[in-house]
Each structure stands twice: as structure tokens, then as C-alpha cells.
C-alpha positions in Angstrom: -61.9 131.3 23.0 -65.1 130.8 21.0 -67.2 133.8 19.9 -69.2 134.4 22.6 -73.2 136.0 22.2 -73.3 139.4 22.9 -75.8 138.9 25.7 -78.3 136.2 27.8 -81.6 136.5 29.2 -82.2 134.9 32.8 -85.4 135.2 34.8 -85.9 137.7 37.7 -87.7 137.7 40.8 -89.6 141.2 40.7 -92.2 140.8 43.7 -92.5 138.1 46.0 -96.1 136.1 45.5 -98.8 136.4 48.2 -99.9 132.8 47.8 -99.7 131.3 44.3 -97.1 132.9 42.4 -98.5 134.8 39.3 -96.4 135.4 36.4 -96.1 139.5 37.2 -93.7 137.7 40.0 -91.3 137.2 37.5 -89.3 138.9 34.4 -87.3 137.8 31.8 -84.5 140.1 31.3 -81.6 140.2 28.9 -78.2 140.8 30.6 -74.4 141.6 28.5 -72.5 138.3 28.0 -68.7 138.7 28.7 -65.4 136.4 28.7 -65.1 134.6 32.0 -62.7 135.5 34.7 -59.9 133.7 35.8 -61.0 130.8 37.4 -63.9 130.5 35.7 -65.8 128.8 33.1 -69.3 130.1 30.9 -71.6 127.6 30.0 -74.6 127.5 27.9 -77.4 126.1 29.7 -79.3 123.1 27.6 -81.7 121.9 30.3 -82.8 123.8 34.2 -84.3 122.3 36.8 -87.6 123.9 38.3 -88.3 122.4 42.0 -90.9 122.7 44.6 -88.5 124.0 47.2 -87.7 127.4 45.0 -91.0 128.8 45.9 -90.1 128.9 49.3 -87.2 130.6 48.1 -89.4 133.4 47.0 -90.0 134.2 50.0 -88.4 136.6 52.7 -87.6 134.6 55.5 -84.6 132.3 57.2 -84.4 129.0 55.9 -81.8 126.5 55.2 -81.4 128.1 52.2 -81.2 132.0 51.2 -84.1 133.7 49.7 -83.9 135.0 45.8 -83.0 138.5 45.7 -85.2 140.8 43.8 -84.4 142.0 40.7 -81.3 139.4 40.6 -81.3 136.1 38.7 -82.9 133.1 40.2 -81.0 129.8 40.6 -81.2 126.7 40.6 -79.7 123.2 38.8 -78.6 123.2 35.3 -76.6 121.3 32.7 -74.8 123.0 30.2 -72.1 123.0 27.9 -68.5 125.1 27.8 -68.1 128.1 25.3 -65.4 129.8 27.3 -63.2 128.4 29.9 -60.7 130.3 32.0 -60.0 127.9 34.6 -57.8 124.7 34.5 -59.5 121.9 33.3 -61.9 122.4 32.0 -62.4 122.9 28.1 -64.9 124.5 25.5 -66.9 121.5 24.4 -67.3 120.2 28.2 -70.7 119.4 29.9 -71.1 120.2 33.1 -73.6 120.4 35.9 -73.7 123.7 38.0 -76.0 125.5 40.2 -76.9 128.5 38.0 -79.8 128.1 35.8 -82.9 130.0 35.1 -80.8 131.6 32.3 -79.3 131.4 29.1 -75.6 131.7 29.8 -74.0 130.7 33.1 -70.8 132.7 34.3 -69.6 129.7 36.8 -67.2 129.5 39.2 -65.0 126.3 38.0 -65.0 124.9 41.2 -68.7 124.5 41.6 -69.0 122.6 38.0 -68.8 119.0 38.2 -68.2 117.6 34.7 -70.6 115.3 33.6 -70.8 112.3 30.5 -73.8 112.8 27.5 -72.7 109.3 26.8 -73.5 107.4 30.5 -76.9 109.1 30.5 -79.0 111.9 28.8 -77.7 115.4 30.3 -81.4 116.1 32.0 -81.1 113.1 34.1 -77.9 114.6 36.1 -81.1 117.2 37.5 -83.5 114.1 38.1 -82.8 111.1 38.5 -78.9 111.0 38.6 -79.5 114.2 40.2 -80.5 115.9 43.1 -83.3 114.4 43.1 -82.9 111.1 43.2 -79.8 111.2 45.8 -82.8 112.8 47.4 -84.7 109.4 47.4 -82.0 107.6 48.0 -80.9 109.0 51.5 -84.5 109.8 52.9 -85.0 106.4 52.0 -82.4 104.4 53.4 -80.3 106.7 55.4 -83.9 108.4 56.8 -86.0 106.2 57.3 -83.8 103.3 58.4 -85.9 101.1 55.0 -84.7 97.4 55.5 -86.1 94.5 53.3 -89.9 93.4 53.6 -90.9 96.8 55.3 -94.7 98.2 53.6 -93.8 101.6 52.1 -96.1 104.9 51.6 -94.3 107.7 49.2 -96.7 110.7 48.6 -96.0 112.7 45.8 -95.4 109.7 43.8 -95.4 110.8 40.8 -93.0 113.6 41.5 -88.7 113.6 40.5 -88.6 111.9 44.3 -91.7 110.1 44.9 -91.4 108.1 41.6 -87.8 107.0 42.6 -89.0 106.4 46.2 -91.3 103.6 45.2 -89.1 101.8 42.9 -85.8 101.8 44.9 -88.3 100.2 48.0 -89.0 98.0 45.2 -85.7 96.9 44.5 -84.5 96.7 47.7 -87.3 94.0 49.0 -90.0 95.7 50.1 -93.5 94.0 50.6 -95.5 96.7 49.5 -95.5 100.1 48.1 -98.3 102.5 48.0 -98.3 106.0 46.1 -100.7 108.9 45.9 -101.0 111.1 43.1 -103.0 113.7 41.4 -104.8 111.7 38.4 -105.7 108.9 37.4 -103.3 108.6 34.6 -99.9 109.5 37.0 -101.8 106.0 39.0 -102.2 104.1 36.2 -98.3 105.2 35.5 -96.8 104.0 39.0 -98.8 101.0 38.8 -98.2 100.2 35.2 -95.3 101.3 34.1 -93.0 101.9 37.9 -94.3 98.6 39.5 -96.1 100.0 42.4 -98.1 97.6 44.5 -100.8 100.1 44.9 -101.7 103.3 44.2 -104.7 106.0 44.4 -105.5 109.3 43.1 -106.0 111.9 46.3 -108.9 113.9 44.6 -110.9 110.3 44.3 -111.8 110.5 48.3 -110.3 110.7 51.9 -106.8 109.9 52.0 -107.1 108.2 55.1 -110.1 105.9 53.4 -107.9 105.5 50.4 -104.7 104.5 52.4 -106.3 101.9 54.9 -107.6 100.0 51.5 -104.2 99.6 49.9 -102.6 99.2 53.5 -104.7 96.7 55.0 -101.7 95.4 57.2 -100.2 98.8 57.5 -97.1 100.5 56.5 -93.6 100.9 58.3 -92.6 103.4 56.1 -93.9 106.8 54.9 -92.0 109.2 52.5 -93.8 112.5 52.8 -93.5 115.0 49.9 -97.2 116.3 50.3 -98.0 116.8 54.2 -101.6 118.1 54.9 -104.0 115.2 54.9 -101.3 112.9 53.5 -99.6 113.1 56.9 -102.2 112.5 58.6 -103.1 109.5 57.0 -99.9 108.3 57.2 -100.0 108.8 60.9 -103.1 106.7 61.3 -101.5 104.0 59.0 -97.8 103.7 60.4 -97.3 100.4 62.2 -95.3 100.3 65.8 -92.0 101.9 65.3 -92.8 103.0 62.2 -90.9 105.3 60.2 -91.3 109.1 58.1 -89.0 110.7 56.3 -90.4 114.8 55.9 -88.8 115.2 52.6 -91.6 118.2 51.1 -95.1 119.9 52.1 -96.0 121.1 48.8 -99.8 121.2 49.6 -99.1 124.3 52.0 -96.4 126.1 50.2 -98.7 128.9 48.9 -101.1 129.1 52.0 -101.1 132.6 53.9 -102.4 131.5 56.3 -100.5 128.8 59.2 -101.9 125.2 58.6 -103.3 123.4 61.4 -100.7 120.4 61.9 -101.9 116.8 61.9 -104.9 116.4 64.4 -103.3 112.9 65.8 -100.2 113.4 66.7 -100.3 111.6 69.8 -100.2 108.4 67.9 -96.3 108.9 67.9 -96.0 108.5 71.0 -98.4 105.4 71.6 -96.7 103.5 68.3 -93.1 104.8 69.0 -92.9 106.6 65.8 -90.2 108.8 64.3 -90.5 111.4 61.9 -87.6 113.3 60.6 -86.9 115.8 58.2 -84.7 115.3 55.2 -82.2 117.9 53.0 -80.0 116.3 50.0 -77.3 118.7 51.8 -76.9 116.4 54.5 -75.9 113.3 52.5 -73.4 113.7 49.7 -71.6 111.7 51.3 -73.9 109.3 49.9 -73.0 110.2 46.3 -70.5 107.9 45.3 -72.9 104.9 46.6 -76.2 106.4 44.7 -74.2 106.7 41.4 -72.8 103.4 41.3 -76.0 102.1 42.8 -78.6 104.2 40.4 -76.4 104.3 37.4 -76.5 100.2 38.1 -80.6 100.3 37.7 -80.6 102.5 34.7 -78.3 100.5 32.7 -80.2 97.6 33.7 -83.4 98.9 32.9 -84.6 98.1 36.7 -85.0 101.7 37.6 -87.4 104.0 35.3 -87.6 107.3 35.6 -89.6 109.9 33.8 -89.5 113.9 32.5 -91.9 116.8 31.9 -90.1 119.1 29.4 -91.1 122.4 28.5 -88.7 123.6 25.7 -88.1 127.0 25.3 -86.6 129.7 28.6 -89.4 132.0 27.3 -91.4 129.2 29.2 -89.2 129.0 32.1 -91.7 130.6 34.9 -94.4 128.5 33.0 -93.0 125.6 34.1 -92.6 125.9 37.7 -95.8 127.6 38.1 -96.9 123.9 36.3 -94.8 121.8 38.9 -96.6 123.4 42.1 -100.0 122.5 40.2 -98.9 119.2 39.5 -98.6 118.8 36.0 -95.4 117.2 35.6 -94.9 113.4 35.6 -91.3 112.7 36.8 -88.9 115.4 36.7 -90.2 118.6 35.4 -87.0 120.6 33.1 -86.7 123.2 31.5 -84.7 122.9 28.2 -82.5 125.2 26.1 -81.2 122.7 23.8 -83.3 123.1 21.0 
């Protein structure tokens, strides 16, 4: 066994927010660092994810997924390395990818650590790109919404870990056009420029539903919804007959307090025969094998781009996320301990 630090901070959930989180929400607290049971491995955390879905994590209700306890470490993706390992193989000086960031030093279970290679691809991209969320593109996009070749595409959020993937796998795959929103002008100019989007339009410049019908002038069968809100209803408007919407995120009401009104024409599903269904990653890993060979395929090649928003530092951990529901990340936003 390595020496092992004497202890680890990890951030706490201390109240849970009333709208907008505010940092008094959280606390960074410093915990004892011990060797690791049998059957287990602890891991130094070098990069954690922060996601839109953990706010609704914050709160106290049933969901597909269990609230944060307060007072307890949050959780979430991370990559790390091994400095103690009492389960069968694995060794100090492995990386792995886990489920327990938003701290310092992980105490794993071995068998939910998957190993992972620095030398295929940076360690942050397992949370992005090779990551969760981009197996989340991947199935809402083909498995989801049924894509096939030549369909018009609409990914909200497109500047987002999903949204940006979204657009260029449609791309790849022979779509006839693909349209993003986002929050700037730059994270347009981005998808346009530098992702190969067809189209795309920043949501603050005017009506969505205005801005849509411009760069959709024939439509769209597709719509990959990370934003909901106006977006969907936009989409709604837009969608061609038998169109297609994967409900992936509906970030714009995640801090309401009050219940949002849902799209005001919703009886245009049933005149264009339209589906809408709702997508979780959990669903698909059967999918995973495919994605990597797939995804890893377009990195390497240089087809598939992908960007990150790092904030160094764990100090700055609660910082970040609070960023990522404002919208300040481009690509994947991670947090990184490496430094």
C-alpha cells in the first residue's frame, strides 16, 4: 500500500435550494482518509462531472434517481487514479471511472470501477464525450428518436455535453439539416463554425418559434429536447408528420417553484402523428459497446469534436455547477483535481 493522506474534503448538501441554488446550499467538509476494505479500491479523483440532472437531486422527492442526503457527500461521475487497492484486479497506479465524485478521495466499491486508458483518450472525456454523456446522445438519438438518414434535426441545448454531440452524430449519420439553439452568440458561432451545424440561433435574440421556422423552412423530423419551455413548443409547431422528440432535459424549469404551464399546442401531436418520449442513459448500456467503437471511431478520426469547461480546483466545485445551470459551459463542464 501507498501512504495514504490523512484525510479528503467532499462537498455536502446542507439545505435543499428553494429555486436557484445558493452557495449556503452547500459545504465543503474535510472527512478521515482510511485503507480500503476488502473488496475495495480508493482512488484520487483528477476530474468530476457536474450535470444538470443533480439539481433535481437536491431535491426531496421520488425520481428515477435518489435524492442527495443532507449532510452526506454528493455524487456523481469521476475519473481517478488508484492509491490503495484491496480488491482483485485492480492496482495502485490504475485509472478508473466511478460514480463517486464531488470529493477528493473516493472509497469505491471495486465492482462499480470500470478501468479506463489515459492513452486512448484524455481521462475527462470518459465523463463527456466517451461518457455518460455522449452514450446519452447516442441512444436518444438513434435508439429514441428512430433518426434514419436525410431526416432535418432540431437539438436544443446545443451547446451543452449532449446537445453538441447530438448535432454532429446527425451529421455523420446523413442528416439534411441540423439546427441548434443556444445561449450566445459565441456557443452559435461555435456549432456553426467549429461542429458543422447547418444552422443555428441564439434563444435570447427573439421568439424561438420565429427563430426556428427561419432555419427550418421545410421543417424538422427530429427534435432533441434538453431545454423544454418555449423550445418545445417551437419544436411542436416545427415537427413534420410523424415527426419525432426525444425528452432528454428541461433545464429552463429546474429551479421554478412554481408548476410550468406545458406547451400550449399539444394537440398538434395528434393531428401530425407525433411521438415524444423521454430518454435515461440507464436504459441503454446495452448500447455501450456500439457507442465506444462507434465514438472512439470519430475521435480518432477527427470527425467528431467535442468540447470542455474546466474549472480547476474542488474549492470551486459548487461554483461550477451553479455555472452549468446558468449556462456558462461550452461542452462538457468538469471539475478537475489534477493540478
Amino acid at each position: 500500500m501507498s501512504v495514504l493522506p490523512a484525510s479528503s474534503r467532499e462537498w455536502h448538501l446542507v439545505s435543499r435550494p428553494h429555486g436557484w441554488p445558493v452557495p449556503a446550499d452547500f459545504a465543503l467538509r474535510e472527512v478521515p482518509v482510511g485503507e480500503p476494505a476488502e473488496g475495495r479500491i480508493l482512488v484520487r479523483n483528477l476530474h468530476f462531472s457536474v450535470d444538470p440532472y443533480m439539481r433535481g437531486r437536491m431535491n426531496d422527492v421520488k425520481s428515477y434517481i435518489a435524492p442527495f442526503k443532507l449532510d452526506h457527500p454528493m455524487d456523481g461521475g469521476a475519473v481517478g487514479e488508484v492509491v490503495a487497492s484491496n480488491a482483485e484486479g485492480f492496482a495502485v497506479g490504475d485509472h478508473v471511472l466511478h460514480g463517486l465524485g464531488w470529493r477528493e478521495y473516493a472509497d469505491v466499491p471495486a465492482q462499480h470501477a470500470t478501468k479506463v486508458d489515459p492513452e486512448l483518450a484524455p481521462l475527462s472525456t470518459y465523463l463527456g464525450v466517451l461518457g455518460m454523456p455522449g452514450l446519452t446522445a447516442y441512444a436518444g438519438l438513434f435508439e429514441v428518436a428512430s433518426f434514419k438518414e436525410g431526416d432535418a434535426v432540431f437539438v436544443s441545448g446545443a451547446a451543452g455535453a449532449v446537445g453538441s454531440q447530438v448535432g454532429q452524430m446527425a451529421k455523420l449519420k446523413g442528416a439534411s439539416r441540423v439546427i441548434g439553439s443556444a445561449g450566445s452568440d459565441e456557443k452559435v458561432k461555435w456549432l456553426v463554425e467549429e461542429l458543422g451545424f447547418d444552422a443555428a440561433f441564439n434563444y435570447k435574440n427573439g421568439p424561438v418559434k420565429d427563430q426556428l421556422r427561419e432555419a427550418a423552412p421545410d421543417g424538422i423530423d427530429v427534435y432533441f429536447d434538453n431545454v423544454g419551455g418555449d423550445h418545445l413548443e417551437a419544436a411542436l409547431a416545427t415537427l413534420n408528420v410523424h415527426g419525432r422528440a426525444t425528452i432528454c432535459g428541461m433545464i429552463a424549469q429546474y429551479n421554478d417553484t412554481e408548476p410550468v404551464p406545458g406547451p400550449r399546442n399539444m394537440a398538434t401531436i395528434i393531428g401530425k402523428r407525433l411521438r415524444l418520449q423521454g430518454v435515461l442513459v440507464g436504459d441503454h448500456y446495452g448500447l455501450q459497446p456500439r457507442f465506444v467503437e462507434e465514438v472512439g471511431g470519430w475521435l480518432r478520426s477527427g470527425e467528431l469534436k467535442y468540447g470542455e469547461t474546466v474549472v480547476e480546483g474542488i474549492e470551486n466545485g459548487t461554483d461550477a455547477f451553479l455555472g452549468l445551470l446558468r449556462g456558462d459551459n461550452t461542452g462538457k463542464m468538469v471539475v478537475s483535481l489534477a493540478g
